[in-house]
C-alpha positions in Angstrom: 0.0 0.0 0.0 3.3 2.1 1.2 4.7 1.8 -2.0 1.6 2.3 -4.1 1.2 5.6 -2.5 4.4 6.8 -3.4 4.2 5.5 -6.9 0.9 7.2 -7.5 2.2 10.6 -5.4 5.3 9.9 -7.8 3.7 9.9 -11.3 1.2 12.8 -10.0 4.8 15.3 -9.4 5.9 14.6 -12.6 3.3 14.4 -15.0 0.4 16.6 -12.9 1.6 20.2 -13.3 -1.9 21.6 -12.4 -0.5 24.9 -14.2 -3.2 27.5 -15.3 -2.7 29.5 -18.1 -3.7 33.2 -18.6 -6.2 34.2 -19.2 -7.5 32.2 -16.1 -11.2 30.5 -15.6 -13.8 31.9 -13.7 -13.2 29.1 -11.2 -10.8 25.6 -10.8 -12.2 22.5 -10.8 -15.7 23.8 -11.3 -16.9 25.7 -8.0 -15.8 28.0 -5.4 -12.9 27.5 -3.0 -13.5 28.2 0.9 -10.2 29.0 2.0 -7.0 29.0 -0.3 -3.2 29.9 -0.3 -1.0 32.0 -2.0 2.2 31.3 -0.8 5.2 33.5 -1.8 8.8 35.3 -0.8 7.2 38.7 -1.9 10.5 40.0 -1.6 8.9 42.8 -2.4 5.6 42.1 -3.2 4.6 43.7 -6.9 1.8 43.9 -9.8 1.9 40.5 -10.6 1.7 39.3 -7.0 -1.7 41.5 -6.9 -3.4 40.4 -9.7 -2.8 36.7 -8.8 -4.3 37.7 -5.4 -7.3 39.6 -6.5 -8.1 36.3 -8.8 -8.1 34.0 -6.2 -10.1 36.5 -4.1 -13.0 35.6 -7.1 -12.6 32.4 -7.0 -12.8 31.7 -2.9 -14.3 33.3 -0.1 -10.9 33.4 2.1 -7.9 34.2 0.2 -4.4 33.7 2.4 -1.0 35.3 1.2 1.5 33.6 3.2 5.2 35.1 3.4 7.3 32.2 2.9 10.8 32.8 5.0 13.1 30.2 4.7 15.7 30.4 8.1 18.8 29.6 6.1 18.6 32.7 3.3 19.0 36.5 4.3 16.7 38.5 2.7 17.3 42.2 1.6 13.3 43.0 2.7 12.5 42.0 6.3 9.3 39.6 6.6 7.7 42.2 8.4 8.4 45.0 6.2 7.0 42.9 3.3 4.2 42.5 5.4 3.1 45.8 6.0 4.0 46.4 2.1 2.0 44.1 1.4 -1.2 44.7 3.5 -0.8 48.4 2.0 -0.9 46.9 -1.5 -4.0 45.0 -0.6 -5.6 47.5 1.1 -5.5 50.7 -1.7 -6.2 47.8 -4.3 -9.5 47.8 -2.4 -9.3 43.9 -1.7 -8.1 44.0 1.8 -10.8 42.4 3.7 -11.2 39.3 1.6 -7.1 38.6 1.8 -4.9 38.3 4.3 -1.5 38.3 5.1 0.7 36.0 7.2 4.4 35.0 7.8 5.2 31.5 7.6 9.2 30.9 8.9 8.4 27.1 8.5 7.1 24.8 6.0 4.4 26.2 4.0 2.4 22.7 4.1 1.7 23.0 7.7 0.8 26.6 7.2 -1.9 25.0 4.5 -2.8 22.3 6.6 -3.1 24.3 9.8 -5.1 27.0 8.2 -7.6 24.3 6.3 -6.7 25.2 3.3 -8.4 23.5 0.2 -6.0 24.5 -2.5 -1.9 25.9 -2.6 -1.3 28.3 -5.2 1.8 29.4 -6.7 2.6 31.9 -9.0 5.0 31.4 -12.2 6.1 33.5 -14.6 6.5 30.9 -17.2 6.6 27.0 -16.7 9.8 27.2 -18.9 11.6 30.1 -16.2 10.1 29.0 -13.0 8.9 25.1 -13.3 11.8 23.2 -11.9 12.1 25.5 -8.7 8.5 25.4 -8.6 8.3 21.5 -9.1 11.0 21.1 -6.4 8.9 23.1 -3.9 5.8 21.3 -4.9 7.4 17.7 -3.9 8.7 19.4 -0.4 4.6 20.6 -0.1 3.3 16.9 -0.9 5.8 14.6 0.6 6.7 16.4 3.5 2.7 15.7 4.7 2.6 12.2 4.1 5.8 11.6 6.0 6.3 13.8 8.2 2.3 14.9 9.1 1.1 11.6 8.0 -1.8 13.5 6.1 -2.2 13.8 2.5 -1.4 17.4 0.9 -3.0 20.4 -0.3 -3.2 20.1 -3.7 -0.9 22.9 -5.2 -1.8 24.7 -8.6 0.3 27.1 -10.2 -1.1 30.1 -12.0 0.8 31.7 -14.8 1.2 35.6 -14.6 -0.5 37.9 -16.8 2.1 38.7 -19.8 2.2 42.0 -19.1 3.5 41.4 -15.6 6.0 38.5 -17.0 9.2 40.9 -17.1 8.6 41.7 -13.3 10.0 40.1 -10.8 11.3 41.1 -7.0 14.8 41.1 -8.1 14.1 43.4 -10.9 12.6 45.7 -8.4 15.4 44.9 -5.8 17.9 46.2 -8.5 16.2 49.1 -9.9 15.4 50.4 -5.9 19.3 49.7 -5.4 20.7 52.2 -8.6 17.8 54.5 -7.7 16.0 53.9 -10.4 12.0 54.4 -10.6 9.6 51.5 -10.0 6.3 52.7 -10.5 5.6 50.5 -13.4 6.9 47.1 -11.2 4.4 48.6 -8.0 1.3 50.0 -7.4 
């Protein structure tokens, strides 16, 4: 049964990608989420980090970004600064009450299974740029349940950013901020 599991969890990594392409439905799997998760470094948080979240606060009553901070890395934004960024973003975007924000220093599955969570999303730029960092993630999210919660795992889906938000990412904004260059077309 052990080993069945795993074969099945196996093939389902590999071949399951459970990406959604731009222009996204009006819902996944055909009706509305409860509670989700947008997990994230929002290192800082930018465009394509809000549209993402105002589509998932369509799609489900409860929308949770969660600030992924991984102990080992040193990041150039504090988790609480992107925070309070973030709920600012949220906020003057006018979708502030149906998202909200939290800092997860651990594993993001036990965020997911600890808030009930029915779905893990992820955002990608392209499957081509992001996929194997995001498929890496993905097996840490699924396996790390199973054997070390002895649960079975969110499912995670990964939704594609809008192609006009493709170019952006934190770094980008990181660098520009750094040679004092403008941002307001990375930022609301």
């Amino acid at each position: 049964l052990a080993a069945s599991a795993c074969l099945s969890l196996g093939r389902w990594l590999l071949l399951d990608r459970s990406f959604i392409e731009y222009p996204y439905p009006p819902n996944v799997g055909g009706e509305r989420f409860g509670t989700v998760m947008f997990a994230a470094s929002f290192n800082p948080p930018h465009l394509g980090h809000l549209y993402i979240l105002n589509y998932l606060a369509s799609i489900a009553t409860k929308v949770v970004a969660v600030i992924g901070v991984n102990p080992s890395k040193v990041y150039s934004v504090s988790a609480e600064r992107r925070k309070t960024l973030l709920v600012k973003m949220l906020r003057e975007s006018g979708n502030g009450g149906q998202v909200e924000v939290e800092i997860c220093p651990g594993y993001i599955w036990r965020q997911a299974l600890k808030l009930q969570a029915q779905a893990l999303f992820r955002g990608v730029r392209s499957w081509r740029e992001d996929g194997v960092t995001e498929k890496i993630l993905e097996a840490q999210n699924s396996l790390g349940p199973i054997l070390l919660g002895k649960t079975w795992p969110v499912p995670t889906y990964f939704l594609q950013g809008p192609p006009k938000y493709s170019h952006i990412s934190s770094t980008l904004i990181r660098m520009r901020a750094f040679n004092k260059m403008s941002i307001d077309d990375l930022v609301p």
